[in-house]
N, C-alpha and C positions, 0 to 999 in steps of 0.2 A: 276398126269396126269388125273387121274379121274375126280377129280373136274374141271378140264377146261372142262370134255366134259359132265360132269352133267348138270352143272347149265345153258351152253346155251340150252341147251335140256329142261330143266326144263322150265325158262321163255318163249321158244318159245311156248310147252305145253300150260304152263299158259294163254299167250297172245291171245292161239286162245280158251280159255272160255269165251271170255269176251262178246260174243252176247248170253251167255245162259240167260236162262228166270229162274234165282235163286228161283222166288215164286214156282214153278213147281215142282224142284228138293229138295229143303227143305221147312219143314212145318214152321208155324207160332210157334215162343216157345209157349208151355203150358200157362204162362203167361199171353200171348199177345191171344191167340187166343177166349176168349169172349170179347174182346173190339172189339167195332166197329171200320171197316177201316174207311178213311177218305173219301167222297166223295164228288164230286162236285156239289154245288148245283145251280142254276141258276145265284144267285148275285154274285158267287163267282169270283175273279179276275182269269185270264188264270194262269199259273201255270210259273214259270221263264225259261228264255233260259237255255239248260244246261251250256251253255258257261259264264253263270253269278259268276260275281266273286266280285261286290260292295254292296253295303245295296240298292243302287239305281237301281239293276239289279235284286234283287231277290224283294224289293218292288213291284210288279205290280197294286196293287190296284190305280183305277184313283180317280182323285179329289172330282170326285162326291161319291165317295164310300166313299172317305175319311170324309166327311161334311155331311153324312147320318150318319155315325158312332161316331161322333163326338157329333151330334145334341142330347143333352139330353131332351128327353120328359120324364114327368111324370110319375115315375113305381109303381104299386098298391102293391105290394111286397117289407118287408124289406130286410135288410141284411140276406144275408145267412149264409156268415161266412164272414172269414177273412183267405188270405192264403198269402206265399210266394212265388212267381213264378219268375221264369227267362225265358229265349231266348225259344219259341221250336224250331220245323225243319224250317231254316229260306225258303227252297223252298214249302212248304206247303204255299197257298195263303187263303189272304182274314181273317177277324177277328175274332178270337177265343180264347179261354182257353180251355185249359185241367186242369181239378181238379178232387179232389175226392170228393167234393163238392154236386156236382149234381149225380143222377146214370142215366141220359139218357140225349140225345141232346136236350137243350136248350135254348134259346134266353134271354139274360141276358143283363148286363152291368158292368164293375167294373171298382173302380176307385181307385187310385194312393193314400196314405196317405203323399206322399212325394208334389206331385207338386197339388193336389187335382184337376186333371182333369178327368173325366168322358170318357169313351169311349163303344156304344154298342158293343157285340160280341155274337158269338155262344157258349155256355158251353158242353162242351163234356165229358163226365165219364172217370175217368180213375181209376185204382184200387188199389193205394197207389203212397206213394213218394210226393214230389211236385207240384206245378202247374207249368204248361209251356203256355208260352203265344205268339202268334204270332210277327212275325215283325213288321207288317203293326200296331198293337194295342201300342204296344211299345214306336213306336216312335210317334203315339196320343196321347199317355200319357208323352211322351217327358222323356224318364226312359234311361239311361243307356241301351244298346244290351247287357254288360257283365257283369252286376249284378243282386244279387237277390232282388227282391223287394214287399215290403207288399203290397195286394189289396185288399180293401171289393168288395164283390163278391154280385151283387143284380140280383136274378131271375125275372120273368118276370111270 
């Protein structure tokens, strides 16, 4: 008899947290808290509805963004390295990596060993683990969303 009258108690509870402001109430893990947050920078694409639930919903970068990003000009800088990366947070907008590659925000390029296309992005530090790589860069490179995949990574 208890349990019927816990658990609606409980989720009613629950359901009314859900407009808390969580950054507020707990801190960034130790971890996490010397990497930079992400911010938006002018070029960056609007951010997805929350209501998004396709690769075409959480894409928002327009065409033009896309054929800017795409366009390979000339880099005076070689390879940096070579890393592995998959999917990042696909609601994050606009062209990026996260590596441990670089230690601070950079303007780069990297490109695919598999289909050898080229795509620019922003290089962001990160402080172990993998590389994670945006949506919008992904599908430039025409890569798999659910696998890992090799990139040389050229700074700028």
């Amino acid at each position: 008899m208890k349990h019927t009258i816990l658990i609606p108690l409980f989720c009613v509870g629950l359901a009314g947290c859900s407009g808390l402001d969580m950054d507020n109430l707990l801190p960034r893990p130790p971890h996490l808290q010397n990497q930079p947050r992400a911010t938006m920078t002018p070029n960056t694409p609007p951010a997805p509805p929350m209501n998004a639930t396709t690769i075409d919903d959480f894409d928002t970068a327009s065409d033009e963004d896309k054929m800017a990003a795409a366009a390979t000009a000339p880099v005076d800088t070689g390879s940096i390295g070579t890393t592995v990366a998959s999917l990042g947070d696909p609601a994050a907008p606009g062209f990026w990596m996260e590596t441990p590659l670089v230690s601070s925000d950079t303007q780069g390029r990297v490109k695919s060993k598999v289909t050898g296309r080229t795509v620019k992005v922003t290089l962001r530090p990160i402080s172990s683990g993998g590389s994670r790589i945006s949506l919008s860069a992904l599908q430039l490179l025409d890569l798999d969303l659910s696998g890992l995949h090799e990139l040389v990574v050229y700074g700028s």
